[in-house]
ROTI-287103 format. One line per 2 residues: their letters; for each residue z, x negated, y negated of N, C-alpha, C. Coordinates in pm, whole numbers, plus 50000, padded with zeros to 5 digits. Last residue first. Layout:
% ROTI-287103
a) Z/X/Y/Z/X/Y/Z/X/Y  ...
This chain:
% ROTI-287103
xx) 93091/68657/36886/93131/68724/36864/93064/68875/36793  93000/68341/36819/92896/68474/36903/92960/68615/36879
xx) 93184/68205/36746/93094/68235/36666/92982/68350/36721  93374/68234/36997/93415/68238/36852/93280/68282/36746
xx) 93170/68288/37283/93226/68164/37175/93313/68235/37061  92962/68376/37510/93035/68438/37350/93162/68357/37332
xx) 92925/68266/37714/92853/68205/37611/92896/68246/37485  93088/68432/37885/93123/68329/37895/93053/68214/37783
xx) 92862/68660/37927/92995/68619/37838/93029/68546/37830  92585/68668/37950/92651/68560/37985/92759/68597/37930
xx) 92482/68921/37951/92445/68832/38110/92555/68770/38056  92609/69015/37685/92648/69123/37843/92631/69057/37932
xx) 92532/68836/37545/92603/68825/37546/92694/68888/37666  92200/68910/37556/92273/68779/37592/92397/68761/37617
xx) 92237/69152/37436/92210/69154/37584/92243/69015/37635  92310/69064/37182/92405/69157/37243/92416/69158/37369
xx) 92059/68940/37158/92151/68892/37158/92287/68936/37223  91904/69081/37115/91871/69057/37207/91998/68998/37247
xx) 92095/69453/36981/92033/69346/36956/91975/69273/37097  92237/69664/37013/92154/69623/36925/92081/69535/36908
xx) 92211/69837/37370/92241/69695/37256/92182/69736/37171  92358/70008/37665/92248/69999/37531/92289/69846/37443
xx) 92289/70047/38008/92348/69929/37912/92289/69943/37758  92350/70336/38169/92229/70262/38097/92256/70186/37982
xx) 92475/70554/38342/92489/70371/38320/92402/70329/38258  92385/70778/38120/92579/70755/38170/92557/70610/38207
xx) 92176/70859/38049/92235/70729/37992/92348/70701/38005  91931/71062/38112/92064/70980/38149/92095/70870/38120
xx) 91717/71217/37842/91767/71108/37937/91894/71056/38016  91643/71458/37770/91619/71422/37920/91649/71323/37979
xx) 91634/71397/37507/91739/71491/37586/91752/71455/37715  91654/71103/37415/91527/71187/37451/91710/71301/37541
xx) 91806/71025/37061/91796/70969/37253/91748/71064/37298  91595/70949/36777/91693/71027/36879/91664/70957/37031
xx) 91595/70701/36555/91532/70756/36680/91657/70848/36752  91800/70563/36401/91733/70743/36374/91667/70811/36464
xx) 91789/70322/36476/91891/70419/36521/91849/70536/36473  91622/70175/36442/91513/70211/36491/91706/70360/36508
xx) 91710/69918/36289/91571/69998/36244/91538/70103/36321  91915/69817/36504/91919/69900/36371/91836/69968/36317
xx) 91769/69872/36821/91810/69778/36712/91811/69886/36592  91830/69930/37121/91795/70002/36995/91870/69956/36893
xx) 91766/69824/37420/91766/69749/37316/91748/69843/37197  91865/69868/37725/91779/69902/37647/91846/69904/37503
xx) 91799/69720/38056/91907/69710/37912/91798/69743/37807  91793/69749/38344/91760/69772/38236/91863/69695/38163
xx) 91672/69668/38737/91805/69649/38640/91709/69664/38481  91438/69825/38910/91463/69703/38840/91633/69731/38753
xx) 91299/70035/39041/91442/69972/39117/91458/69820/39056  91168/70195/38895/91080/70103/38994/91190/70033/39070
xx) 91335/70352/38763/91226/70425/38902/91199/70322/38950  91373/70169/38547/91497/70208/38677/91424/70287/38808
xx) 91109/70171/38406/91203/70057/38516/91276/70111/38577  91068/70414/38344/91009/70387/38473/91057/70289/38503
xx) 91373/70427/38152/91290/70553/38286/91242/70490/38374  91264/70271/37993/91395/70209/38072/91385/70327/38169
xx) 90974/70206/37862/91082/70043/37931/91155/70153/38031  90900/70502/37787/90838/70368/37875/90859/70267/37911
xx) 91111/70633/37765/91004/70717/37837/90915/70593/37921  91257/70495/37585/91336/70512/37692/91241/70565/37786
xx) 91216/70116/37408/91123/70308/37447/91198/70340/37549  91277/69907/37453/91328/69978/37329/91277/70128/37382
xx) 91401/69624/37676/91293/69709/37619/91360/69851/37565  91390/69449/37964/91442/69493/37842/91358/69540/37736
xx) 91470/69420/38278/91351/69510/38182/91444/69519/38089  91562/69228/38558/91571/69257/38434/91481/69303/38390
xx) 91526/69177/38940/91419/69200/38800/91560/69255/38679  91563/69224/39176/91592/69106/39166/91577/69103/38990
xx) 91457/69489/39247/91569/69471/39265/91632/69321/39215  91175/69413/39269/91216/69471/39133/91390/69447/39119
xx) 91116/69029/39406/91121/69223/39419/91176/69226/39300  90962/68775/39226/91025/68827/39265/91075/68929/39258
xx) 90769/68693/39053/90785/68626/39162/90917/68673/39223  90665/68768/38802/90746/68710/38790/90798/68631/38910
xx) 90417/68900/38869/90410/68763/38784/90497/68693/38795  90576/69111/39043/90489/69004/39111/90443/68906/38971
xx) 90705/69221/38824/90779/69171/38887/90672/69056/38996  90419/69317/38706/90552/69233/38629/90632/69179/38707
xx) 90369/69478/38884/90256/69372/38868/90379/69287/38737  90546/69709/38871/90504/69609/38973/90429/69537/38973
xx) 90468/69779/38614/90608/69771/38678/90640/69634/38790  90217/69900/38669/90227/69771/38536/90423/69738/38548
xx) 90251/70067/38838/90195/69999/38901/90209/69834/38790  90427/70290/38703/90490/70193/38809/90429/70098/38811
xx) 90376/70389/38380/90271/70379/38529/90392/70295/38602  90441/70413/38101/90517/70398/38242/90490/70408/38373
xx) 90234/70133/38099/90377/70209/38079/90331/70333/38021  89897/70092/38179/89994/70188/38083/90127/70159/38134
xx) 89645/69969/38337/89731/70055/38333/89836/70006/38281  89501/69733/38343/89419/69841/38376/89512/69955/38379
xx) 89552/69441/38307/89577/69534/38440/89497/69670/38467  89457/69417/38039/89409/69355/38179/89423/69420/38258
xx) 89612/69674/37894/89434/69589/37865/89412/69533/37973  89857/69593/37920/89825/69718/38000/89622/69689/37984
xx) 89941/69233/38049/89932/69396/37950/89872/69507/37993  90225/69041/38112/90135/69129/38164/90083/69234/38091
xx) 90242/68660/38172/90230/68782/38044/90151/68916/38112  90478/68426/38197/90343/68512/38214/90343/68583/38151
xx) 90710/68255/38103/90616/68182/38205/90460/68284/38234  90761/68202/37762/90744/68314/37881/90633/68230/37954
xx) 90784/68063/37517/90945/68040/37666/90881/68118/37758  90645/68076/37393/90654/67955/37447/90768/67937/37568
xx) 90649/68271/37255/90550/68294/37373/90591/68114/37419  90754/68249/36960/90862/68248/37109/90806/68256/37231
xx) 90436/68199/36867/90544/68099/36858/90663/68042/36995  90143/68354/36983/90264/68380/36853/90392/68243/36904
xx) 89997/68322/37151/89926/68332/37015/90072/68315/36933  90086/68417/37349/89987/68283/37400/90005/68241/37242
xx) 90088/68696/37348/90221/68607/37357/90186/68486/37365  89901/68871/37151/89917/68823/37277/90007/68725/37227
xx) 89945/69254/37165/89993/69105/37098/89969/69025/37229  89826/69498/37196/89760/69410/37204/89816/69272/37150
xx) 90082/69732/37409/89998/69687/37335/89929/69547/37293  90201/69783/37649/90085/69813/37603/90026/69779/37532
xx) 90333/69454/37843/90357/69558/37718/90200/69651/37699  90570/69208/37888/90531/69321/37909/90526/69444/37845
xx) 90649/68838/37997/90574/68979/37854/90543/69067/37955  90932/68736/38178/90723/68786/38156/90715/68873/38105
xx) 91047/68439/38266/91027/68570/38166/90914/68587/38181  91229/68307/38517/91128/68322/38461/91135/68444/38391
xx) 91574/68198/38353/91489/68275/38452/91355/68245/38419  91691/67949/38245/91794/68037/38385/91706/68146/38435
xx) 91587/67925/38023/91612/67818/38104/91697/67800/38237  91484/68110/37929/91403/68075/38018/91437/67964/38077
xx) 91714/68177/37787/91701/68313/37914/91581/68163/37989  91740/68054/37606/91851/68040/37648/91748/68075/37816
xx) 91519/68122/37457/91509/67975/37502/91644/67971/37619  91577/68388/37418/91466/68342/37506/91468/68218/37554
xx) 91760/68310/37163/91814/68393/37290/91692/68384/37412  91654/68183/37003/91760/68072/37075/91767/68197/37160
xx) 91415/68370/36938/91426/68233/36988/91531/68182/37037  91626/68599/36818/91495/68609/36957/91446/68491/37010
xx) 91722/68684/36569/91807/68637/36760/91736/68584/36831  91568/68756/36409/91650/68592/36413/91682/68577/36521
xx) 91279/68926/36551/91401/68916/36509/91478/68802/36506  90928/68793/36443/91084/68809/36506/91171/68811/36463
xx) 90682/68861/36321/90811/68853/36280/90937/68809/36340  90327/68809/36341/90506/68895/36371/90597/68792/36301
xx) 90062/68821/36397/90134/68735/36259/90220/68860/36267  89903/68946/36511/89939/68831/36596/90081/68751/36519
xx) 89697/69096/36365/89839/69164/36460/89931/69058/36500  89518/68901/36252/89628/68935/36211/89750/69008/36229
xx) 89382/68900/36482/89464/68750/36458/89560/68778/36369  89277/69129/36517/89356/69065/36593/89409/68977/36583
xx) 89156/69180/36274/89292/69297/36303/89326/69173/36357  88938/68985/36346/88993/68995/36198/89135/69077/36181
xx) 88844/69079/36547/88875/68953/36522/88958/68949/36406  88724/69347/36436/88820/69341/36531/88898/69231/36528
xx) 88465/69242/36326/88559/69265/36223/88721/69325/36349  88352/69084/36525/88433/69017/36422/88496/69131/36356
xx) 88268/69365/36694/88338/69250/36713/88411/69121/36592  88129/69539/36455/88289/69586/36520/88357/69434/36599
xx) 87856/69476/36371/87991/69382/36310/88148/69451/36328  87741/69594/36451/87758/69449/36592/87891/69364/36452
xx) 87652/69812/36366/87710/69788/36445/87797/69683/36508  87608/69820/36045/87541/69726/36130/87675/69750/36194
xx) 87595/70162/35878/87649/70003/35884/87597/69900/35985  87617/70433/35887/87458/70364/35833/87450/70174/35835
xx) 87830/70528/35946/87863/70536/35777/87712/70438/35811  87815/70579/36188/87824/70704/36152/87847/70667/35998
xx) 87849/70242/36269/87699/70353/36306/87711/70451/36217  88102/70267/36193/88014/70157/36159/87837/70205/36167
xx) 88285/70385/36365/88268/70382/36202/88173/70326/36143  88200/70255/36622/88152/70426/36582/88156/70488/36419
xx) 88308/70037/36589/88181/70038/36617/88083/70132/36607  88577/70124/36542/88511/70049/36471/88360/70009/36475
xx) 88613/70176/36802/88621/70293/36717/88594/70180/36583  88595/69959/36930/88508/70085/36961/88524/70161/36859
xx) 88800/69839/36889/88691/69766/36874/88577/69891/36828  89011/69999/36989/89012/69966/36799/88904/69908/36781
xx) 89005/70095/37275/88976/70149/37141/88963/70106/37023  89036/69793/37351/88861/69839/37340/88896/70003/37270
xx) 89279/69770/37257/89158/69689/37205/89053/69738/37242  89421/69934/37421/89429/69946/37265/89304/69862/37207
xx) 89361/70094/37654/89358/69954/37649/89323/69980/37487  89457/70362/37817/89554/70243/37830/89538/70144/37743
xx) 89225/70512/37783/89263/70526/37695/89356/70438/37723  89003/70473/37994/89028/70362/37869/89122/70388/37812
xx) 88974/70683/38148/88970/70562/38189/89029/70445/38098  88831/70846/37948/88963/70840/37974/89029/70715/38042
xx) 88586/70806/37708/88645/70706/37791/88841/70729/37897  88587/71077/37585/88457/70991/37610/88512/70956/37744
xx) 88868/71084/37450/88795/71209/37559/88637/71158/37594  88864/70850/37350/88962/70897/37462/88881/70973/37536
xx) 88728/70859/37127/88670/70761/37227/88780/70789/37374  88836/71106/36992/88656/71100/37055/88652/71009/37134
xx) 89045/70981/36939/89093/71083/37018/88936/71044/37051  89013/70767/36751/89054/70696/36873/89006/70843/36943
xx) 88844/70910/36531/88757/70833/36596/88862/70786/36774  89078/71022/36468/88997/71124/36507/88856/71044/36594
xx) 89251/70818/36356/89286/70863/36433/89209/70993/36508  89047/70734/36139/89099/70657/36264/89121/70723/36355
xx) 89083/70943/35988/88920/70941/36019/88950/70846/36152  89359/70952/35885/89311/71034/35962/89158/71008/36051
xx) 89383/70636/35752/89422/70692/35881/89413/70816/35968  89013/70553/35659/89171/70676/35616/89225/70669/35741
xx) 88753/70500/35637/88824/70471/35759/88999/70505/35668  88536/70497/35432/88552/70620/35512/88701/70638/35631
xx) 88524/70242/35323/88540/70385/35251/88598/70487/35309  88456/70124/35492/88602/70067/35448/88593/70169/35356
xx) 88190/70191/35538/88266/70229/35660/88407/70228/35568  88067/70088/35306/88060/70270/35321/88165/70268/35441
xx) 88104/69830/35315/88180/69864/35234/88198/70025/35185  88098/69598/35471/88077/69693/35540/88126/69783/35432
xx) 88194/69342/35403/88128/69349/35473/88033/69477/35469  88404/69400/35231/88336/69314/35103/88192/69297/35242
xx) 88552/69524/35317/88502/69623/35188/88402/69557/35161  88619/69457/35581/88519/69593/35559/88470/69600/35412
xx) 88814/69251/35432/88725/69246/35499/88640/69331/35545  89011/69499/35357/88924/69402/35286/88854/69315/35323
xx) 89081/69592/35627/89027/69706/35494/88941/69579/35406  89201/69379/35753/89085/69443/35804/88976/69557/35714
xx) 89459/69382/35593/89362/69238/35637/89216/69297/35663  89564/69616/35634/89516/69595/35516/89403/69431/35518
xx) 89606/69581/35879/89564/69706/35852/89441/69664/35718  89837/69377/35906/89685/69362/35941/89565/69471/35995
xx) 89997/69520/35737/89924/69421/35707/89817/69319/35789  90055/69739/35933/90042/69759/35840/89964/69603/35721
xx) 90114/69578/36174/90027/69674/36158/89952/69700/36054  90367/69470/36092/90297/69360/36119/90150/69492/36139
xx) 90514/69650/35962/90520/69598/35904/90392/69502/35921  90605/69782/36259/90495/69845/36186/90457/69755/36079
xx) 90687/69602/36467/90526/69631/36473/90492/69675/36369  90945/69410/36476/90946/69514/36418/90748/69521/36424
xx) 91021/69195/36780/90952/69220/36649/90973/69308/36571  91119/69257/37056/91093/69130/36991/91107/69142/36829
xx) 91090/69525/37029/91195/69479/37108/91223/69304/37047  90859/69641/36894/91008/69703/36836/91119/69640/36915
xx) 90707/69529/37124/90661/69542/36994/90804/69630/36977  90768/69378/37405/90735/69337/37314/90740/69380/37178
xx) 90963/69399/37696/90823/69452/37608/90851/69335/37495  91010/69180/37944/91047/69171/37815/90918/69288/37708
xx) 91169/69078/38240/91110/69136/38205/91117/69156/38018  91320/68763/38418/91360/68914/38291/91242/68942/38272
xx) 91497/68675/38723/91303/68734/38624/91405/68807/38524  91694/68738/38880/91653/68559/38896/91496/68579/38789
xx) 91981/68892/38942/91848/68874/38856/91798/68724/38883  92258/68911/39021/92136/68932/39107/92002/68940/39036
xx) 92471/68820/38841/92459/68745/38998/92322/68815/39069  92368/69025/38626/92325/68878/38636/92317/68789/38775
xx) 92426/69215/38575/92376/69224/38684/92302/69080/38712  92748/69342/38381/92585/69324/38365/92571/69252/38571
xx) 92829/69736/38410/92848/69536/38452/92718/69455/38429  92724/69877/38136/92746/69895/38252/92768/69746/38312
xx) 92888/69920/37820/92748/69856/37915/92788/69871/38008  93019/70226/37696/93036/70085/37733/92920/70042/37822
């Protein structure tokens, strides 16, 4: 059962983003393929060579180069496009547009049906603030219209589950952690280091994702789960579950 929800003391929700909002791989995956055909008809020895293994051997090289970096998904995908690009005889300088080209198409999500009337609900009783590693920006996509800020691990300079991208969420939001909502799907990186940081959780494992196992290591005796955003809407407000909310 959810634990009480914690509404008389929240005044911020916190919100990742990619499997919490959205489904990512679907939106990955076609602006995977956005970026392949644009290489082919640009760059057409690199869009040869770039296999998800050759990717994933270009990110690790720019890791162990750049540790410092490894938090910021965009200057790996730029970079490692810049290194495909040299090592297949290609013109370098076409890693910035052809990046441009992923990024607008990462941008083209999905949301889950719940996710607008349930945000519109939330921002009209809290401030909300994106929070997330990876590169969607919330400026760019539609429900970004209800979030008063946005924090990523690219600007800040640090990762979930770092605390410090913990606490730079709750300062967007304008108020201590203790005052804070985190909702969010990863238990290692939403709902662990939120509860370390002394924020209130609810962790969100939507249908697509129930095969995921629950991490051994985790305690989840009070840890509010949902399927949905909605579900979590329904734990702050009961009083909004209606007949048709149900």
């Amino acid at each position: 059962m959810p634990a009480s929800s914690p509404v008389a003391r929240i005044e911020a929700i916190t919100i990742d983003l990619d499997d919490t909002l959205w489904p990512i791989r679907p939106t990955l995956v076609a602006a995977e393929a956005r970026l392949a055909r644009w290489l082919e008809a640009k760059a057409p020895a690199t869009a040869a060579s770039l296999d998800p293994e050759r990717r994933a051997s270009l990110r690790r090289r720019l890791v162990e180069r750049h540790p410092d970096r490894a938090h910021d998904v965009s200057f790996l995908r730029r970079e490692s496009l810049r290194l495909a690009l040299e090592e297949a005889g290609e013109d370098p300088r076409l890693a910035d547009p052809a990046f441009e080209v992923f990024l607008a198409a990462r941008q083209e999500v999905e949301p889950y049906a719940d996710v607008d009337e349930v945000l519109r609900h939330w921002a009209s009783r809290y401030r909300l603030v994106a929070l997330s590693n990876g590169n969607a920006d919330i400026a760019r996509i539609p429900c970004g219209r209800h979030f008063s800020a946005a924090v990523s691990a690219h600007e800040v300079g640090f990762a979930k589950p770092d605390p410090r991208i913990f606490a730079a969420a709750c300062e967007a939001a304008g108020v201590p952690a203790r005052r804070c909502l985190h909702v969010g799907d990863d238990w290692h990186l939403d709902i662990a280091p939120a509860r370390s940081a002394g924020m209130h959780v609810a962790w969100v494992r939507r249908p697509d994702f129930a095969h995921r196992p629950v991490p051994a290591e985790a305690d989840v005796a009070d840890v509010p789960v949902f399927e949905s955003l909605e579900a979590v809407d329904r734990w702050l407000h009961p009083v909004r579950a209606g007949p048709g909310r149900r």
